[in-house]
Biopython code that builds the backbone (N, CA, C, O; Angstrom):
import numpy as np
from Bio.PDB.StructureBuilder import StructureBuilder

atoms = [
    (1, "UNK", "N", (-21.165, 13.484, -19.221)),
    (1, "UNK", "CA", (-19.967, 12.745, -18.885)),
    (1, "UNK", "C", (-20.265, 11.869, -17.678)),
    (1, "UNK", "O", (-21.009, 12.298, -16.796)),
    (2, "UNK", "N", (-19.799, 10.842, -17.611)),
    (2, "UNK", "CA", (-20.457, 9.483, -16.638)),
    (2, "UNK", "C", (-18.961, 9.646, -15.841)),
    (2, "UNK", "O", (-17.969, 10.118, -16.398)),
    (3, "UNK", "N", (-18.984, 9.201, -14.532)),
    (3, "UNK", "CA", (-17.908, 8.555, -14.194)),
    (3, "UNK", "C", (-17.676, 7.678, -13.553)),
    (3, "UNK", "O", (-18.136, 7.878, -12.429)),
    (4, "UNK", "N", (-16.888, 6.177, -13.677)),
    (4, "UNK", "CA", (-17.323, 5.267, -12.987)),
    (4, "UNK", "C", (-15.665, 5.226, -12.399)),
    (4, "UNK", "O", (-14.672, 5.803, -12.841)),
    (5, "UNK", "N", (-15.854, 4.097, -10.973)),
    (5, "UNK", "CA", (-14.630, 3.898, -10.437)),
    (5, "UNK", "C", (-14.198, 2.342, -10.656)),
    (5, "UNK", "O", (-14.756, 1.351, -10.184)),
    (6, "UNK", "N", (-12.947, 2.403, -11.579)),
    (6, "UNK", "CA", (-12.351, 1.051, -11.560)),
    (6, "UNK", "C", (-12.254, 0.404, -10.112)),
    (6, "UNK", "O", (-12.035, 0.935, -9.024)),
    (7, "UNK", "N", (-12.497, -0.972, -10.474)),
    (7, "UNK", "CA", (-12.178, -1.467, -9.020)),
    (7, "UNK", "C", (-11.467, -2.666, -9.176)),
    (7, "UNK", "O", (-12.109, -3.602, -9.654)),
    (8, "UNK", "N", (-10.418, -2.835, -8.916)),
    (8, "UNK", "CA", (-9.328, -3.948, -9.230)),
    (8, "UNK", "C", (-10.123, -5.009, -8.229)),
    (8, "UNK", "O", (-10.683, -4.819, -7.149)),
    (9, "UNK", "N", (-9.883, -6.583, -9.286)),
    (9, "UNK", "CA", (-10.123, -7.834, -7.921)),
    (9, "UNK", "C", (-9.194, -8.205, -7.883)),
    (9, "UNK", "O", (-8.500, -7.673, -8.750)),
    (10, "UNK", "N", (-8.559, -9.070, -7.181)),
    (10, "UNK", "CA", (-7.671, -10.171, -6.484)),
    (10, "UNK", "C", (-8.266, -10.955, -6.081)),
    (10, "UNK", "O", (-9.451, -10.958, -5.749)),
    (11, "UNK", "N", (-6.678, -12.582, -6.031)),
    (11, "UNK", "CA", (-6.650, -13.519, -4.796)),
    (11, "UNK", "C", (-7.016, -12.730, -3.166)),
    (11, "UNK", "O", (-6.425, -11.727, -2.765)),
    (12, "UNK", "N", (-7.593, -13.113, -2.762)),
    (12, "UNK", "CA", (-7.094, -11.955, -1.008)),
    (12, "UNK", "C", (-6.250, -12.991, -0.569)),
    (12, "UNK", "O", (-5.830, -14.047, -1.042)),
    (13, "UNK", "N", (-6.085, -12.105, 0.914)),
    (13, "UNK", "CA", (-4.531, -12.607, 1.801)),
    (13, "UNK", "C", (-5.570, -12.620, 3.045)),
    (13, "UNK", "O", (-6.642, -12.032, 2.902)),
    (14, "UNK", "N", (-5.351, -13.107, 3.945)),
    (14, "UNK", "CA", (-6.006, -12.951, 5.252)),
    (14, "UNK", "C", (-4.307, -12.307, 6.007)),
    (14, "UNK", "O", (-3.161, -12.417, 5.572)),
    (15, "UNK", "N", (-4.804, -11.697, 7.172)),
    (15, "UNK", "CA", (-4.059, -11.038, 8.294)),
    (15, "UNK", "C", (-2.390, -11.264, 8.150)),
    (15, "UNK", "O", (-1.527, -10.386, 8.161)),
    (16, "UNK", "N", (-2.219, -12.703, 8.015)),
    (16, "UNK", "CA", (-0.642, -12.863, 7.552)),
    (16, "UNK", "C", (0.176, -13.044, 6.133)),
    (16, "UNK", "O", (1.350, -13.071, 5.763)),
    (17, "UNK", "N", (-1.173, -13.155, 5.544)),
    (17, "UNK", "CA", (-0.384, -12.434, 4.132)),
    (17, "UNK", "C", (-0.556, -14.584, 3.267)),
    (17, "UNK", "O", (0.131, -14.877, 2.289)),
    (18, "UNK", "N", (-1.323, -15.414, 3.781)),
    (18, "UNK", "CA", (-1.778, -16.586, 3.496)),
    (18, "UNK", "C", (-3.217, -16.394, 2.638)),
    (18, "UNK", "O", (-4.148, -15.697, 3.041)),
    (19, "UNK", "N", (-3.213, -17.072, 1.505)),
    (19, "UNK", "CA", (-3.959, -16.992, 0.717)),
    (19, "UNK", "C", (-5.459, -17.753, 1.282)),
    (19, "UNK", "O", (-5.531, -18.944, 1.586)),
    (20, "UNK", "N", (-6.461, -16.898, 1.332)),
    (20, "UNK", "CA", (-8.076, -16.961, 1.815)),
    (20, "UNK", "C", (-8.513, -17.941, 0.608)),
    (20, "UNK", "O", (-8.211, -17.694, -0.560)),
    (21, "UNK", "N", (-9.474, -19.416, 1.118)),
    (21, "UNK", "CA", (-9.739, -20.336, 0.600)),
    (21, "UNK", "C", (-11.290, -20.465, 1.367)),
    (21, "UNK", "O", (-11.664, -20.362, 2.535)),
    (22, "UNK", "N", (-11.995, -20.757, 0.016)),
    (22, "UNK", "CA", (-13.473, -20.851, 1.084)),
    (22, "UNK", "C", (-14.466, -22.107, -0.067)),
    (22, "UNK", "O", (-14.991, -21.940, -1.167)),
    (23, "UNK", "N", (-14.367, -23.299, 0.825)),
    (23, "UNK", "CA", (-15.335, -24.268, -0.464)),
    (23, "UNK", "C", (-13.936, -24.306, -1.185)),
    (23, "UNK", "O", (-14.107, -23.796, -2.292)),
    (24, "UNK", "N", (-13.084, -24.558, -1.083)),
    (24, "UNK", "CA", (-11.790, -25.273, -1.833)),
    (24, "UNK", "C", (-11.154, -24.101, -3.157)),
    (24, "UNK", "O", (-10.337, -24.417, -4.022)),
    (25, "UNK", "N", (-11.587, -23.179, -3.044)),
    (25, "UNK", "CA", (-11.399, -22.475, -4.332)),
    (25, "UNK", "C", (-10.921, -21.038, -3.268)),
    (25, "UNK", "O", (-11.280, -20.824, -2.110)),
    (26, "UNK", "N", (-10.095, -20.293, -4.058)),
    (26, "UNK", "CA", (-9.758, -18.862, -3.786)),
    (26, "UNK", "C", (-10.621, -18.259, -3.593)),
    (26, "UNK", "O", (-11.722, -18.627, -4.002)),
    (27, "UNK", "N", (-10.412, -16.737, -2.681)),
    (27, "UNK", "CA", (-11.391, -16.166, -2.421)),
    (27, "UNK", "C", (-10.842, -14.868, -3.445)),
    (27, "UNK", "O", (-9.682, -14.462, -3.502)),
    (28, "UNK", "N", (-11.622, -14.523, -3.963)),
    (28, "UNK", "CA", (-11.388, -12.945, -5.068)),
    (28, "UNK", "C", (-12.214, -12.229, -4.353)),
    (28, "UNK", "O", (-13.313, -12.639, -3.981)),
    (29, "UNK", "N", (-11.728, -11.063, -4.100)),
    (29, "UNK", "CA", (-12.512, -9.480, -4.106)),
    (29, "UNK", "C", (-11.451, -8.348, -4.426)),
    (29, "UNK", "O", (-10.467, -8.365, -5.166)),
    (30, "UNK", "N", (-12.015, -7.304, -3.573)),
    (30, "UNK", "CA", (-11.340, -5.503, -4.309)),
    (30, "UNK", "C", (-10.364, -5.813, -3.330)),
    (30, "UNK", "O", (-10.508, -6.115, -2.145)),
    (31, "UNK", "N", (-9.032, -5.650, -4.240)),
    (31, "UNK", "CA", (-7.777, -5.587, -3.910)),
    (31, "UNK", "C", (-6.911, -4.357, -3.542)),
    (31, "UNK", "O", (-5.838, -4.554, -2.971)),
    (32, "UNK", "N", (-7.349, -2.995, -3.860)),
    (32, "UNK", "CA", (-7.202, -1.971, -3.899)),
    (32, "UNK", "C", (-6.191, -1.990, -2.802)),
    (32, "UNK", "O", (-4.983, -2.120, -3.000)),
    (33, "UNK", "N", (-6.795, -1.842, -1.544)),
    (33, "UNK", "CA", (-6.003, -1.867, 0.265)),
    (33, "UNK", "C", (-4.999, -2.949, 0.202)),
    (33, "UNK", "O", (-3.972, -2.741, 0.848)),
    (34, "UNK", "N", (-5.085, -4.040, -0.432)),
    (34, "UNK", "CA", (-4.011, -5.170, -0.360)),
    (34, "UNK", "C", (-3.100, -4.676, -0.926)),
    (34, "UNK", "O", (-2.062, -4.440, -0.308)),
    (35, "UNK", "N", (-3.241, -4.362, -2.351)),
    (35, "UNK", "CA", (-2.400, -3.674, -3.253)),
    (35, "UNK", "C", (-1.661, -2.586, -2.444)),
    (35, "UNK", "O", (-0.444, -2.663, -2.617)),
    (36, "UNK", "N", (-1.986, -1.740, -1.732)),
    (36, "UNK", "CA", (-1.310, -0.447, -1.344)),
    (36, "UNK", "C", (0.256, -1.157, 0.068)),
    (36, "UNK", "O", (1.426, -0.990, 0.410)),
    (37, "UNK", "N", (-1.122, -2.031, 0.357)),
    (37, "UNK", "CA", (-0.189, -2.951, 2.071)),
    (37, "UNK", "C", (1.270, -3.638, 1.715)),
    (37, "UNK", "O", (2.381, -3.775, 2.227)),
    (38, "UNK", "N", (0.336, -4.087, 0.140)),
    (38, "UNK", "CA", (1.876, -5.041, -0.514)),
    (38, "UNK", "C", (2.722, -3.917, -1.104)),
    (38, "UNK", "O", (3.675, -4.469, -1.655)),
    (39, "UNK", "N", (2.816, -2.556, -1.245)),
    (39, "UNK", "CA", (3.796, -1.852, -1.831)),
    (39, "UNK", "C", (4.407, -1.456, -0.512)),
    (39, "UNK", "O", (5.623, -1.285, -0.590)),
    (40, "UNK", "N", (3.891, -1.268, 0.657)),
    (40, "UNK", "CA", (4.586, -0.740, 1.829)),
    (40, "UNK", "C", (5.599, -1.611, 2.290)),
    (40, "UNK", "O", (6.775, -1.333, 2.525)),
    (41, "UNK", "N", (4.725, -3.234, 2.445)),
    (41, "UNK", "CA", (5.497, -3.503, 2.831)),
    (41, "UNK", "C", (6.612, -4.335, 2.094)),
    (41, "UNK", "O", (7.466, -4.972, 2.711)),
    (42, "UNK", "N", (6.530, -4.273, 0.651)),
    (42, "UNK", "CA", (7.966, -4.834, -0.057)),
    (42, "UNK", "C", (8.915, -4.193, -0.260)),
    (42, "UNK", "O", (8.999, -2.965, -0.306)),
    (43, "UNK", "N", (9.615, -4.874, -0.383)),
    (43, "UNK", "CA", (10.948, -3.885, -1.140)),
    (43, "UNK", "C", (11.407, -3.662, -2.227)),
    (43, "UNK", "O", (11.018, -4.553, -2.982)),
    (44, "UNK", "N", (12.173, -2.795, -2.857)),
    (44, "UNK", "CA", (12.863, -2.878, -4.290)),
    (44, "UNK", "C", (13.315, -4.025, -4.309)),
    (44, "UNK", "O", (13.796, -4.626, -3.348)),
    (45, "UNK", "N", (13.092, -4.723, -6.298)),
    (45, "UNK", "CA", (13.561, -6.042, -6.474)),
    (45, "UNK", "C", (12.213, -6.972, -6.082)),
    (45, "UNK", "O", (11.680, -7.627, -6.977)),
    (46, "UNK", "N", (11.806, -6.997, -5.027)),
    (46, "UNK", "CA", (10.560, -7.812, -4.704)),
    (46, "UNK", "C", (9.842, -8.560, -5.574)),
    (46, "UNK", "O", (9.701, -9.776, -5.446)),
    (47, "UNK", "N", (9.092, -7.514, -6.993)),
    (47, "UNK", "CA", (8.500, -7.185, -7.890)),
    (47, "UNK", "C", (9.180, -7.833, -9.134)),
    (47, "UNK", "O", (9.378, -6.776, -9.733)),
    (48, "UNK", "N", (9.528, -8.491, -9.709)),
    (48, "UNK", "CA", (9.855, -8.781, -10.812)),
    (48, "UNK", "C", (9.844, -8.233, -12.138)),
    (48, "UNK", "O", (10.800, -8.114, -12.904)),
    (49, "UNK", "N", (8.150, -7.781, -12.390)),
    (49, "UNK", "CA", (8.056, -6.859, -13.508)),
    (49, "UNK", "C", (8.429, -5.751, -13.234)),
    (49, "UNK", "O", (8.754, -4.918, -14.080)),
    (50, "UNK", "N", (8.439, -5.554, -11.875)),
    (50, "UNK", "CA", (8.353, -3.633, -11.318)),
    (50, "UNK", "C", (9.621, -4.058, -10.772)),
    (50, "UNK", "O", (9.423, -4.943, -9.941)),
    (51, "UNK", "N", (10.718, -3.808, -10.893)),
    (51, "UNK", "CA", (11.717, -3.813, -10.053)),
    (51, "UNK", "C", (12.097, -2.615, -8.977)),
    (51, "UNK", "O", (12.762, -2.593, -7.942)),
    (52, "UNK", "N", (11.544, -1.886, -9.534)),
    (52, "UNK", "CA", (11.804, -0.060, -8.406)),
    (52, "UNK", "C", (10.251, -0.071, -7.552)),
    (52, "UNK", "O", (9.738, 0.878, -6.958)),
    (53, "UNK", "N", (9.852, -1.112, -7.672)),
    (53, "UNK", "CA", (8.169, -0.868, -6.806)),
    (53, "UNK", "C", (8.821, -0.881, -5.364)),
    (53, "UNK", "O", (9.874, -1.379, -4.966)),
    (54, "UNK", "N", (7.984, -0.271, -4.819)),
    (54, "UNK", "CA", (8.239, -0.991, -3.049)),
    (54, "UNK", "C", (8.641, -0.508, -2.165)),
    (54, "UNK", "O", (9.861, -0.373, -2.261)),
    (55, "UNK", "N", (8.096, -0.008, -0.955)),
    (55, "UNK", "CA", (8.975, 1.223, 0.034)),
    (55, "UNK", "C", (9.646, 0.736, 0.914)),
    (55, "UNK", "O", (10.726, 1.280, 1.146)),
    (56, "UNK", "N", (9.184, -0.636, 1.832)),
    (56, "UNK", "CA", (9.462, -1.650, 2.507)),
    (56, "UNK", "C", (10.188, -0.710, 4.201)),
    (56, "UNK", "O", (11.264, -0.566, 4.781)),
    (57, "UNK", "N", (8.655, -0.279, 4.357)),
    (57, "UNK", "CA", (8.368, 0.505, 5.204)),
    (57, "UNK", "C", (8.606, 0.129, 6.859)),
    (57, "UNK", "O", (8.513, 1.020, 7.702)),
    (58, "UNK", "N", (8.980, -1.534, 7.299)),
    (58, "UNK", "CA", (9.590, -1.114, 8.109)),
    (58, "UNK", "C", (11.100, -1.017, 8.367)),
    (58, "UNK", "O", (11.472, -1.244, 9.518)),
    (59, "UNK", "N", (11.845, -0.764, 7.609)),
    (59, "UNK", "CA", (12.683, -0.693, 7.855)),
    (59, "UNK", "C", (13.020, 1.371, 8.343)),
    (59, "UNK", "O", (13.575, 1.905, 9.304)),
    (60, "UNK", "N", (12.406, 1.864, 7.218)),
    (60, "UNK", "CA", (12.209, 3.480, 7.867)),
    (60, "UNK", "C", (11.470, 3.310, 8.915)),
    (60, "UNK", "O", (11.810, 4.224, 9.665)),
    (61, "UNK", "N", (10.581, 2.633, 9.480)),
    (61, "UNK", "CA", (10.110, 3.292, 10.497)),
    (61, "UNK", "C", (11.001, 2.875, 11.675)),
    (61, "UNK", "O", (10.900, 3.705, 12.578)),
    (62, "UNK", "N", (11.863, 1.841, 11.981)),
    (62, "UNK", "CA", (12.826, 1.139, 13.064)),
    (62, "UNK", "C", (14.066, 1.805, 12.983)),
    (62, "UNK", "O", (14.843, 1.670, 13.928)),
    (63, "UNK", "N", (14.403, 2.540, 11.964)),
    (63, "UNK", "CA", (15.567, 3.636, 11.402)),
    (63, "UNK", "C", (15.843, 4.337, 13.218)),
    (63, "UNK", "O", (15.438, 3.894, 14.293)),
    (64, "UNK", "N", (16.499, 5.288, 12.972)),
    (64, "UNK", "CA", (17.325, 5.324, 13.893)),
    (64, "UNK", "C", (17.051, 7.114, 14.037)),
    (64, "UNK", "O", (17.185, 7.952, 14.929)),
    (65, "UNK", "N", (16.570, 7.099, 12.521)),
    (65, "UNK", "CA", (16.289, 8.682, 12.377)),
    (65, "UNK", "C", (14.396, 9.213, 11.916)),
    (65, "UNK", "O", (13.733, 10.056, 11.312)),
    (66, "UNK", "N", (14.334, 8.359, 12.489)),
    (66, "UNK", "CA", (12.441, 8.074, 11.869)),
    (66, "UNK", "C", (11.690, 9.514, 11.828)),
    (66, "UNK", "O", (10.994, 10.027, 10.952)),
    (67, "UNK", "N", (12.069, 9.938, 13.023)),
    (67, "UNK", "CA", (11.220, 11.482, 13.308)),
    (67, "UNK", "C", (11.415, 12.290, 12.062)),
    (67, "UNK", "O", (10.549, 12.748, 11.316)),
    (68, "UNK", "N", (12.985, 12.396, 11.965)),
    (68, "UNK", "CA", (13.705, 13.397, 10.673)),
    (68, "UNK", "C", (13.172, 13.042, 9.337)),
    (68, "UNK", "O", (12.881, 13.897, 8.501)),
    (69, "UNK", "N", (12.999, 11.236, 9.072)),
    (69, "UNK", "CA", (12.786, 10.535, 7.482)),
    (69, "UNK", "C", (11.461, 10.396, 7.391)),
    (69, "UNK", "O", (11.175, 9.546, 6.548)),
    (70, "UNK", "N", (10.246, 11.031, 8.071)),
    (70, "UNK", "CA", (9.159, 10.899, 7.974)),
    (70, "UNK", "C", (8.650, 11.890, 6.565)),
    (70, "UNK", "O", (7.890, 11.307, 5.792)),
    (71, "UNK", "N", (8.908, 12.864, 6.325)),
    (71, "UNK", "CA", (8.862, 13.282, 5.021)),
    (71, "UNK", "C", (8.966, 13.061, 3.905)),
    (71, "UNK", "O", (8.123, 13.413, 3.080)),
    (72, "UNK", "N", (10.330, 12.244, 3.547)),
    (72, "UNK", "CA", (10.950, 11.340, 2.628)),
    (72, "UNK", "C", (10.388, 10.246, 2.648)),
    (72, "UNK", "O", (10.353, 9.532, 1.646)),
    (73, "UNK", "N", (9.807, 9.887, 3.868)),
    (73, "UNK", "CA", (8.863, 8.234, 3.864)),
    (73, "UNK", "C", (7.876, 8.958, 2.742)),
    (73, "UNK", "O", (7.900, 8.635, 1.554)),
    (74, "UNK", "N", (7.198, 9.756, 3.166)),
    (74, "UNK", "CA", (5.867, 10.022, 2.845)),
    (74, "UNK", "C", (5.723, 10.163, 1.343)),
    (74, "UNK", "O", (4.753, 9.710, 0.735)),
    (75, "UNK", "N", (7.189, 11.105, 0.505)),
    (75, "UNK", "CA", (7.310, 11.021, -0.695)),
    (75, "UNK", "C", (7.488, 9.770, -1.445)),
    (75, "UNK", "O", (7.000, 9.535, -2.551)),
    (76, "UNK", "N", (8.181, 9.041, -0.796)),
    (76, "UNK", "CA", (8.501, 7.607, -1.603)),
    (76, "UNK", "C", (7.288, 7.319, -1.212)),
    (76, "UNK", "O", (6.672, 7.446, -2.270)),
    (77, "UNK", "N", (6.431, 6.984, -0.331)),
    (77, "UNK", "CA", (5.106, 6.197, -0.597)),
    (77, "UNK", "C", (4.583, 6.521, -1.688)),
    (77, "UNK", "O", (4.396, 5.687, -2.575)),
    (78, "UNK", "N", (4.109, 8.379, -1.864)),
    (78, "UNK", "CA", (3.143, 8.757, -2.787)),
    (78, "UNK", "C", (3.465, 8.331, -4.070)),
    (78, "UNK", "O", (2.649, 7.853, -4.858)),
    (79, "UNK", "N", (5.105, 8.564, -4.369)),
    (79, "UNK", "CA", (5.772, 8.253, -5.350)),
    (79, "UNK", "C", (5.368, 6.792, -5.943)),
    (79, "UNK", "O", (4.709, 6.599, -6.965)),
    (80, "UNK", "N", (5.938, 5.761, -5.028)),
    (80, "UNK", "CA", (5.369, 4.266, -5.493)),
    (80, "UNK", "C", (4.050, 4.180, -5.876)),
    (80, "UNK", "O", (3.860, 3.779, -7.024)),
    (81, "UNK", "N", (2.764, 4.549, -4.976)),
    (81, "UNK", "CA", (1.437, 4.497, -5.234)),
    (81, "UNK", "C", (1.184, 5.136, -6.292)),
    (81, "UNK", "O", (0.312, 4.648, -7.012)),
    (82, "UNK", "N", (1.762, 6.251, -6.680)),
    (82, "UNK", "CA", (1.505, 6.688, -7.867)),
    (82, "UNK", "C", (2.124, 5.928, -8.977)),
    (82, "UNK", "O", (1.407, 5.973, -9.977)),
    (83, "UNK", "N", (3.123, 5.300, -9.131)),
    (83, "UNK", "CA", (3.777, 4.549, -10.587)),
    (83, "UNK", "C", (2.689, 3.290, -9.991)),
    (83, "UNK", "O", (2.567, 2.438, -10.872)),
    (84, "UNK", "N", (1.717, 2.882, -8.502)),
    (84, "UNK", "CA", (0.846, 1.395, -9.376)),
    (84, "UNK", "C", (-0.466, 2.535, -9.483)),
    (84, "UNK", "O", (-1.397, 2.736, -8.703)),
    (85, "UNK", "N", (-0.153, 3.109, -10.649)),
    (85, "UNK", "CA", (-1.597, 3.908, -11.140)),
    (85, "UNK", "C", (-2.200, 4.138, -9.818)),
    (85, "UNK", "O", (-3.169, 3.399, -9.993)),
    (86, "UNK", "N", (-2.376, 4.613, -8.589)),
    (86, "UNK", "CA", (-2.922, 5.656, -7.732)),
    (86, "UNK", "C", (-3.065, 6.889, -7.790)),
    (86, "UNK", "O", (-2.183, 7.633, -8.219)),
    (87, "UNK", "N", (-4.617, 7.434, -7.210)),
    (87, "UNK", "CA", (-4.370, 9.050, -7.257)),
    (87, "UNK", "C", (-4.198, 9.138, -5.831)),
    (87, "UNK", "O", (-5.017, 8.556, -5.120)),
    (88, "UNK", "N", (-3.095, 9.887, -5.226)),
    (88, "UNK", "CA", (-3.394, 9.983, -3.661)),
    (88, "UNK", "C", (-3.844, 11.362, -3.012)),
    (88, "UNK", "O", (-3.306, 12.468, -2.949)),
    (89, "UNK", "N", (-4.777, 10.963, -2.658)),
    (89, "UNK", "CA", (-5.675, 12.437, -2.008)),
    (89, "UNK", "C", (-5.091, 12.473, -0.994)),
    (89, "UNK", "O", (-4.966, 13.692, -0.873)),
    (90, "UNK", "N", (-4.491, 11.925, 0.097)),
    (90, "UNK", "CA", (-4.057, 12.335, 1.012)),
    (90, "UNK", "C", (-2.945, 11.470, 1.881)),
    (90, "UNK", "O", (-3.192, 10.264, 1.883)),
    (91, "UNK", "N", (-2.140, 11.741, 2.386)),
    (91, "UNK", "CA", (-1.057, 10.546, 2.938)),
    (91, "UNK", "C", (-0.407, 11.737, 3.769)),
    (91, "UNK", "O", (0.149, 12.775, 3.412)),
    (92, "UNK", "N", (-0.751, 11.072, 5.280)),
    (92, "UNK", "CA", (0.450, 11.660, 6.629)),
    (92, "UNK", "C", (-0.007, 10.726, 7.600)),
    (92, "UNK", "O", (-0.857, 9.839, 7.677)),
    (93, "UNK", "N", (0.926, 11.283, 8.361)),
    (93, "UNK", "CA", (0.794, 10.352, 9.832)),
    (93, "UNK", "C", (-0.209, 10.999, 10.789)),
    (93, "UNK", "O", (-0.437, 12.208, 10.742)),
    (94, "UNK", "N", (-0.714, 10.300, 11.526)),
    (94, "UNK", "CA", (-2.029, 10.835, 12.503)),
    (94, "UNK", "C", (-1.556, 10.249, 13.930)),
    (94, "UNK", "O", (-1.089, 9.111, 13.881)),
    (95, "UNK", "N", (-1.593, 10.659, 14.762)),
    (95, "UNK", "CA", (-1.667, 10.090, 16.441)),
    (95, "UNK", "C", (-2.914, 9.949, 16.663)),
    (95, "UNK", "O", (-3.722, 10.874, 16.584)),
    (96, "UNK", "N", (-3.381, 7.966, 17.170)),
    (96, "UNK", "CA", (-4.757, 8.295, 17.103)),
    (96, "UNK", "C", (-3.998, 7.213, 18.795)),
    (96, "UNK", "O", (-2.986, 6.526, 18.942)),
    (97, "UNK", "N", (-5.091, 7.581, 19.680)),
    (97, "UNK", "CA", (-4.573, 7.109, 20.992)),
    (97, "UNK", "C", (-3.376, 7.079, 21.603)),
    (97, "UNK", "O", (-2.954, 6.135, 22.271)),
    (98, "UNK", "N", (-2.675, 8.353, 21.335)),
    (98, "UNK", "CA", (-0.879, 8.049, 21.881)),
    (98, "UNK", "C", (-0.564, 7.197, 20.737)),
    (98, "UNK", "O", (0.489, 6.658, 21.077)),
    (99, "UNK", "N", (-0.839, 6.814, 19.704)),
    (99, "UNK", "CA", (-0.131, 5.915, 18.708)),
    (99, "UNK", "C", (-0.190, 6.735, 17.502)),
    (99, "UNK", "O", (-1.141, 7.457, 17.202)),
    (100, "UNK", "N", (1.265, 6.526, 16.590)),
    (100, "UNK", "CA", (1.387, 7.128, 15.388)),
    (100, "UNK", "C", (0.790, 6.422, 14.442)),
    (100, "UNK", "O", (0.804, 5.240, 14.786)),
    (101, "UNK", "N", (0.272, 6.568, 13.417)),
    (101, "UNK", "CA", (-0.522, 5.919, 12.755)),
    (101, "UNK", "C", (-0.518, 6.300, 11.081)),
    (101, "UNK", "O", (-0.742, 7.476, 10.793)),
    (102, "UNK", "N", (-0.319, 5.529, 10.209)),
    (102, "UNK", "CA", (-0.167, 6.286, 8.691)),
    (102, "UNK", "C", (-1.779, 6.565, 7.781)),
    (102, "UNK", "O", (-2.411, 5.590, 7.376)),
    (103, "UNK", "N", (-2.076, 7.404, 7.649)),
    (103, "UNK", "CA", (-3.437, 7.600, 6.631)),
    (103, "UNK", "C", (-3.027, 7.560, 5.821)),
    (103, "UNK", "O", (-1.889, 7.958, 5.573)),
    (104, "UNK", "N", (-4.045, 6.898, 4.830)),
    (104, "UNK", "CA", (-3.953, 6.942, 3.433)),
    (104, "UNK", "C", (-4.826, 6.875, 2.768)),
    (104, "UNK", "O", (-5.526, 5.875, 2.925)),
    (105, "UNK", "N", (-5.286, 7.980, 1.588)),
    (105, "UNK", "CA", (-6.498, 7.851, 1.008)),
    (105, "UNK", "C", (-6.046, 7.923, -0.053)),
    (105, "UNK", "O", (-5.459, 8.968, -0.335)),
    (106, "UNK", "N", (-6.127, 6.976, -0.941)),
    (106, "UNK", "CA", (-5.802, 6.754, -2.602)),
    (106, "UNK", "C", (-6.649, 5.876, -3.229)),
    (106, "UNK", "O", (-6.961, 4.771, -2.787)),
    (107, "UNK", "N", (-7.098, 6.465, -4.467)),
    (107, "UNK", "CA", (-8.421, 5.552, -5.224)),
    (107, "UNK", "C", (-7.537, 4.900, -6.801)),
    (107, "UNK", "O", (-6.645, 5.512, -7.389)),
    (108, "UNK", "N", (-7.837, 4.177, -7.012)),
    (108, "UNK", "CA", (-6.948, 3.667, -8.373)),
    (108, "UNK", "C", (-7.559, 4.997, -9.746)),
    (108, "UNK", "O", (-8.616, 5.574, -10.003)),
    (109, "UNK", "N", (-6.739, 4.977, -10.072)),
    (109, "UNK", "CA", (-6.608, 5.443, -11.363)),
    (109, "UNK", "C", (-7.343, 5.165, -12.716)),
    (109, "UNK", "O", (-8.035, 5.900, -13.420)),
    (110, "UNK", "N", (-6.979, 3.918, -12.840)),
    (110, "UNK", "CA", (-7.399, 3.248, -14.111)),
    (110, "UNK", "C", (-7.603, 2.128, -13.652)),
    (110, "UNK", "O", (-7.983, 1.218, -14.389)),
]
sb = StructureBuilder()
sb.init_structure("model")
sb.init_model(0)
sb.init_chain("A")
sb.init_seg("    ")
for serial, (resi, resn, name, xyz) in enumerate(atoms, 1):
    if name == "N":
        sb.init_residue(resn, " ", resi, " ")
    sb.init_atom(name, np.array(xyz, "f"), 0.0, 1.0, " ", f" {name:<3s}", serial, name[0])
structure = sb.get_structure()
């Protein structure tokens, strides 16, 4: 039994979410991390084909009750990543320097 890992390409985005151009033409590579960034940070509706995609993550985190909805964040993430075909090995928050910070380790599926 062989096993290989799908690897989705894309357009990329550079830092603000503006489409990467190099020699006049798009830049394509593994989209995987873009893919996960664009479910956090959209919202339901966003998505057209997917209308329930999307956690649109800051709005829980500026919430009022963030400490308490950090659980429920964490399910709706896994939840979304899992309906765009993700397996998620692991998803919590980490303090890395006095800063809260979200991990995420998820490999595509198919």
């Amino acid at each position: 039994m062989s096993y290989f890992r799908t690897i989705a390409k894309d357009i990329k985005l550079d830092g603000v979410g503006d489409l990467l151009t190099k020699d006049g033409d798009f830049v394509i590579g593994e989209s995987d991390q873009q893919h996960i960034d664009d479910i956090l940070v959209s919202g339901k509706g966003n998505w057209r084909e997917w209308p329930a995609l999307g956690v649109e993550i800051h709005r829980s985190l500026n919430s009022t009750g963030q400490i308490t909805n950090r659980v429920g964040l964490l399910r709706r993430i896994r939840l979304n990543l899992e309906f765009d075909n993700f397996n998620v090995q692991q998803l919590q928050f980490v303090r890395v320097n006095g800063n809260v910070q979200l991990k995420i380790d998820a490999n595509r599926a198919r």
